[in-house]
C-alpha positions in Angstrom: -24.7 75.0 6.7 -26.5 75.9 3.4 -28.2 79.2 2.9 -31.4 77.4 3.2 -31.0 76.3 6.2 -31.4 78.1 9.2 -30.3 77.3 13.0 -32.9 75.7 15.4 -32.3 77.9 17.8 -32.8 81.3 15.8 -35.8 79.6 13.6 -37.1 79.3 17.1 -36.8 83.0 18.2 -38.7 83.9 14.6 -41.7 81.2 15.6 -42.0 83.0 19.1 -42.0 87.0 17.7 -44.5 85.6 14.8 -42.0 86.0 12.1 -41.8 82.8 9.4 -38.2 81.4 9.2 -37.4 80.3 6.3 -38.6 76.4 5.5 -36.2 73.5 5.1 -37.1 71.6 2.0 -38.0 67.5 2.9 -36.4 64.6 1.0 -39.9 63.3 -0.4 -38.9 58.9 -0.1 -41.0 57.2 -2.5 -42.4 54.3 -0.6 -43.8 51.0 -2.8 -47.6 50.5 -2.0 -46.6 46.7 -2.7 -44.2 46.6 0.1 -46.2 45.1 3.7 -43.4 45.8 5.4 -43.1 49.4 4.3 -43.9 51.8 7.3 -47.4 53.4 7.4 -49.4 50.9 5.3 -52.5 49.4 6.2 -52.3 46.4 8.5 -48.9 47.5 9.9 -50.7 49.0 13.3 -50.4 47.3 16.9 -53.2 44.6 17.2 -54.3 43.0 20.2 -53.9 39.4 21.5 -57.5 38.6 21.1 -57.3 40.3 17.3 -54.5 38.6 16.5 -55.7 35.3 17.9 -59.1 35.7 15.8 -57.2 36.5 12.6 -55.0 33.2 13.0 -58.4 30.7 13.8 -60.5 32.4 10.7 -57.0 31.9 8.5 -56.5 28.1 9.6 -59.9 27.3 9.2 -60.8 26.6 13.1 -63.5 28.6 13.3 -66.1 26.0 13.2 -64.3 23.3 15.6 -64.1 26.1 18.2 -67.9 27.0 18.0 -68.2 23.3 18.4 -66.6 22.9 21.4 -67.9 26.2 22.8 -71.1 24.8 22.4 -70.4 21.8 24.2 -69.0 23.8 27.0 -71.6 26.3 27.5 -74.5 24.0 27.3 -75.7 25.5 30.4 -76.2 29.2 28.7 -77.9 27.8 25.8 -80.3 25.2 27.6 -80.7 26.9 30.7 -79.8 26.3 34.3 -83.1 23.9 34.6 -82.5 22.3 31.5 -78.6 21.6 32.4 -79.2 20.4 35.6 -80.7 17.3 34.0 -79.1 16.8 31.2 -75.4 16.9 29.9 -74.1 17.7 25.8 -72.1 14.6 25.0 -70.9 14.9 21.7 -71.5 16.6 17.9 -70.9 14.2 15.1 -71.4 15.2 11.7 -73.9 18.0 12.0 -75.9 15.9 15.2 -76.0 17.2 18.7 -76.2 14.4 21.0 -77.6 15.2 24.5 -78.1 12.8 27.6 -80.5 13.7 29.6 -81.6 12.2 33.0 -85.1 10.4 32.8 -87.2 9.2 30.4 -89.4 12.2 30.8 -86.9 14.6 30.2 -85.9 13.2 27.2 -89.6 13.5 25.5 -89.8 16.9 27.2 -86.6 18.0 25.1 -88.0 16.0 22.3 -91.3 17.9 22.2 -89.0 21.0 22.4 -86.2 20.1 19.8 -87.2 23.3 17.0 -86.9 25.8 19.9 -83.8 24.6 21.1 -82.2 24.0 17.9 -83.4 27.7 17.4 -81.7 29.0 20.3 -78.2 27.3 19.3 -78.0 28.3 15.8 -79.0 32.2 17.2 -76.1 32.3 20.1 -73.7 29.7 17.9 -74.2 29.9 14.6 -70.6 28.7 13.5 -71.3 25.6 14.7 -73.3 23.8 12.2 -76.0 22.1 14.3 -78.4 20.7 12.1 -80.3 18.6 14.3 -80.1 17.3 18.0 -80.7 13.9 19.3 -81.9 13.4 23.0 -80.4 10.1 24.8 -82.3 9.1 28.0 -80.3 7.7 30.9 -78.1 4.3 29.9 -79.7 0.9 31.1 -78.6 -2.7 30.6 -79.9 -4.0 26.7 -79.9 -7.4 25.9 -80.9 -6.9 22.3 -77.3 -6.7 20.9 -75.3 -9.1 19.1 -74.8 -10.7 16.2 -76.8 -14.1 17.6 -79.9 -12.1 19.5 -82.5 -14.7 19.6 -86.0 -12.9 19.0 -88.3 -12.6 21.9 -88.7 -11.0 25.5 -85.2 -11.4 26.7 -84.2 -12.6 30.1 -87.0 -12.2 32.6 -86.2 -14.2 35.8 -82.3 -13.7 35.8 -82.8 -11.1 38.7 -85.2 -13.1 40.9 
């Protein structure tokens, strides 16, 4: 033992009758700011899954798929339970929202209403990237497709 140094066990009885023991000096360790894996630098605290999983999207650049998909997903939340119930997200190409809705009329309803909707998706997903939507009304049978589509009505007794 150096004379510096005192036992635990009588520095303890000083610290109870209020007297000082004498203090140990510290080794000071010089610890390189550079270092990330040095202890007690910034970044080097627990994170949690969520945090971690966040950090990992927004460094690979996935950001903006997964608010595309989430969008597609939670259509309901952003159209509404009325809305969703007739109509379905189908796909996002290229900045374009494609919806399908059920009739006819709900497709010009949604029409008339495109700013308001668009509105509400860029407010509650604004990662997306929506830029417009396009309303599909329910599919029915075309017969003007082809690359030898003769010009007139089309076939009108076929059915009858």
């Amino acid at each position: 033992m150096s004379d510096n140094e005192v036992p635990e066990t009588l520095a303890t009885y000083l610290r109870l009758r209020g007297l000082k023991a004498p203090q140990r000096r510290k080794r000071r360790t010089l610890i390189d700011p550079t270092d990330a894996n040095a202890p007690f630098m910034p970044g080097r605290d627990p994170q949690g899954l969520g945090d971690a999983l966040a950090a990992l999207t927004k460094q690979a650049g996935w950001n903006p798929q997964l608010a595309q998909e989430d969008l597609l997903l939670q259509w309901p939340d952003v159209a509404g339970p009325d809305t969703a119930a007739h109509t379905e997200a189908v796909s996002y190409v290229n900045g374009v929202l494609t919806v399908r809705c059920d009739t006819t009329a709900w497709t010009k309803q949604l029409q008339l209403m495109r700013s308001h909707i668009l509105t509400q998706i860029q407010l509650q997903h604004p990662e997306a990237g929506v830029q417009s939507i396009r309303f599909l009304g329910p599919d029915v049978p075309s017969w003007n497709w082809g690359p030898r589509t003769a010009p007139g009505r089309g076939p009108r007794d076929t059915y009858g």
